[in-house]
C-alpha positions as CSV (number, residue, x, y, z in Angstrom):
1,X,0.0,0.0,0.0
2,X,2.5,2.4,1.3
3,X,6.3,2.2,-0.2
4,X,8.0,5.3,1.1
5,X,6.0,5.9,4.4
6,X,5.7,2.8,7.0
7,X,2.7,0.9,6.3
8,X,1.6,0.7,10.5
9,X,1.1,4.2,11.1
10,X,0.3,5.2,14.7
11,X,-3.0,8.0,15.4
12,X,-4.2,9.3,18.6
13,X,-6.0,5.8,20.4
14,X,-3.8,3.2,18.6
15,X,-2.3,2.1,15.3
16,X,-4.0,2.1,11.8
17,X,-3.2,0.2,8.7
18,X,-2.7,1.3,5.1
19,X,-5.5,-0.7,3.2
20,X,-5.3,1.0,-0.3
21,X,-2.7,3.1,-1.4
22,X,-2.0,5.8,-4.1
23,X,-3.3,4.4,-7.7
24,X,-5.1,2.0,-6.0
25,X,-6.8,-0.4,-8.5
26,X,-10.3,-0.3,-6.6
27,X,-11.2,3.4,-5.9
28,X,-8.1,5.2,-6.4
29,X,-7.9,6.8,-9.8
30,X,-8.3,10.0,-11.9
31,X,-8.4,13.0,-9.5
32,X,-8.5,10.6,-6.3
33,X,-4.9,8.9,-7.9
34,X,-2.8,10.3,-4.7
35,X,-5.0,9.2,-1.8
36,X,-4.5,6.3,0.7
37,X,-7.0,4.5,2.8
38,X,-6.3,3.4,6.5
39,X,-8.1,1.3,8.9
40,X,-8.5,2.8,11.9
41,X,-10.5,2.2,14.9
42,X,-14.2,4.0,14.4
43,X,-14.1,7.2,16.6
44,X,-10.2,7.3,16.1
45,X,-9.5,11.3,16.3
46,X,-8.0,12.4,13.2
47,X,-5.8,15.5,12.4
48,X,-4.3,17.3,9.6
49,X,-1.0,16.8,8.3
50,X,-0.3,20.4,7.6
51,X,-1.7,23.5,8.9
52,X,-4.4,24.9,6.9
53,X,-8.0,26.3,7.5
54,X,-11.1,24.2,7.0
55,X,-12.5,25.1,3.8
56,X,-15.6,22.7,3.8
57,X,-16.9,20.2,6.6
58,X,-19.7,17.8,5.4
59,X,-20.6,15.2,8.4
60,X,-24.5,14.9,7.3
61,X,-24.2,10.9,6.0
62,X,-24.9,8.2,7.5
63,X,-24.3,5.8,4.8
64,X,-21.6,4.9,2.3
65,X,-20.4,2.4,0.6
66,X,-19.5,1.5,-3.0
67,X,-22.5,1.8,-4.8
68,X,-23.2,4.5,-7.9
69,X,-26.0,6.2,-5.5
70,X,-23.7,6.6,-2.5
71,X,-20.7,7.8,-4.5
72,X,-21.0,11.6,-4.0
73,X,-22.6,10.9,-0.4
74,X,-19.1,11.6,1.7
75,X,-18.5,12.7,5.2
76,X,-15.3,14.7,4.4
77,X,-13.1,18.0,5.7
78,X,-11.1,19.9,2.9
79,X,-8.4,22.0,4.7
80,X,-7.1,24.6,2.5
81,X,-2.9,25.4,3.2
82,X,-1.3,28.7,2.9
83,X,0.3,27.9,-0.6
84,X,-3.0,27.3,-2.3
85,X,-3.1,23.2,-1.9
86,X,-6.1,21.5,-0.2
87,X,-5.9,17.9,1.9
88,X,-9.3,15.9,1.6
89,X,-9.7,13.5,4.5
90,X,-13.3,10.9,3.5
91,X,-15.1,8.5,5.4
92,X,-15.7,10.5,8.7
93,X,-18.3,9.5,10.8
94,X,-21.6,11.3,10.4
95,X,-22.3,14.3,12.9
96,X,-24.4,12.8,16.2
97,X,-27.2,15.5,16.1
């Protein structure tokens, strides 16, 4: 999954796991080519790599999966950096309100 970085990365509450990396034959193409999936513990905080403001927040889902229907139906934060580049982080859990 992960050839440079290590493939156990450690998060706040306990280790995660690369389970698809960048150009990932399943998901991972097109404009999506860089991203890498990790299997973490549900509720595991997670943080930005980089300082940056929070350009969008969308927590509203409480579904997803890999069907056509559910593709653009994505808990997600986009942080925007000061150089102009943006970090996507997917599959959040859904807001409890």
């Amino acid at each position: 999954c992960m050839s440079a970085l290590s493939r156990s990365l450690h998060w706040l509450g306990g280790a995660g796991r690369c389970i698809q990396g960048n150009d990932g034959a399943h998901t991972h193409v097109k404009e999506l080519r860089y991203a890498y999936d990790f299997a973490l513990a549900e509720g595991t905080a997670v943080l930005a790599a980089r300082d940056g403001e929070v350009a969008v927040a969308v927590d509203c889902f409480h579904e997803g999966g890999l069907r056509k229907e559910l593709k653009a139906r994505a808990n997600y934060v986009a942080v925007r950096h000061d150089e102009g580049s943006y970090s996507r982080y997917f599959h959040l859990q859904a807001s409890r309100s």
